[in-house]
C-alpha positions, 0 to 999 in steps of 0.5 A: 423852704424852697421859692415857689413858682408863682405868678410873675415869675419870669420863665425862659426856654431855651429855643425861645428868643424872648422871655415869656411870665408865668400867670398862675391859676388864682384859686380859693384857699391856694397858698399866697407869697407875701400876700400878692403872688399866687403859687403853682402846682406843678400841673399848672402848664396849660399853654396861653393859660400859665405859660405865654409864647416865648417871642419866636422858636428855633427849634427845627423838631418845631414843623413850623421852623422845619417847614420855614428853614427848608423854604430859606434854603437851609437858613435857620429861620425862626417862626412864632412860639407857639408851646406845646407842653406834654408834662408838668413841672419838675421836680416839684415840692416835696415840702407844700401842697394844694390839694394833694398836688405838689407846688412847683418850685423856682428850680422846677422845669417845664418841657415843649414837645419841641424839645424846649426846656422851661425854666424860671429865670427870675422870680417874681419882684413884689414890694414889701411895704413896712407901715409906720 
């Protein structure tokens, strides 16, 4: 059985300069890690929503950073995250779903129409608690 992307699970993109968490979509019936983490599906990619702004971009594709950079003489100059995701996390799950919508797993990718790619770098941390 894969990991599944799940709420707290640390994300990384590659023009971004911080590591961002994944919140997912807390929904009645949707499959639940060890009794706390929330799964995924993979149209689970809404900006400020599932996926927070990653620090500062460095993407020139980026009309921020383009705009910054040029105003600095050609110094690469980063300017606030702001994603914009144009598709869903793949690939997904061939194995689980929620409501006919496949979950995305920890090996699932996400893209930025800036040319970013989203990927899980840690899954989430959770406690197992073992009563005596």
């Amino acid at each position: 059985m894969p990991a599944f992307l799940t709420t707290g699970c640390v994300l990384t993109c590659s023009f971004g300069v911080a590591p961002s968490v994944f919140v997912a979509l807390d929904l009645p019936g949707k499959p639940v890690i060890d009794g706390a983490m929330t799964t995924a599906t993979m149209m689970e990619f809404v900006p400020f929503d599932n996926i927070l702004p990653f620090g500062m971009c460095s993407s020139l594709a980026n009309p921020e950073v383009a705009a910054a950079t040029a105003a600095a003489m050609g110094v690469l100059t980063p300017m606030p995250c702001v994603p914009v995701l144009a598709a869903p996390w793949t690939p997904p799950s061939s194995l689980a779903l929620y409501e006919d919508l496949p979950l995305a797993t920890v090996d699932s990718i996400c893209l930025c129409a800036w040319g970013g790619e989203i990927s899980v770098d840690a899954p989430a941390e959770f406690t197992v608690t073992i009563e005596e």
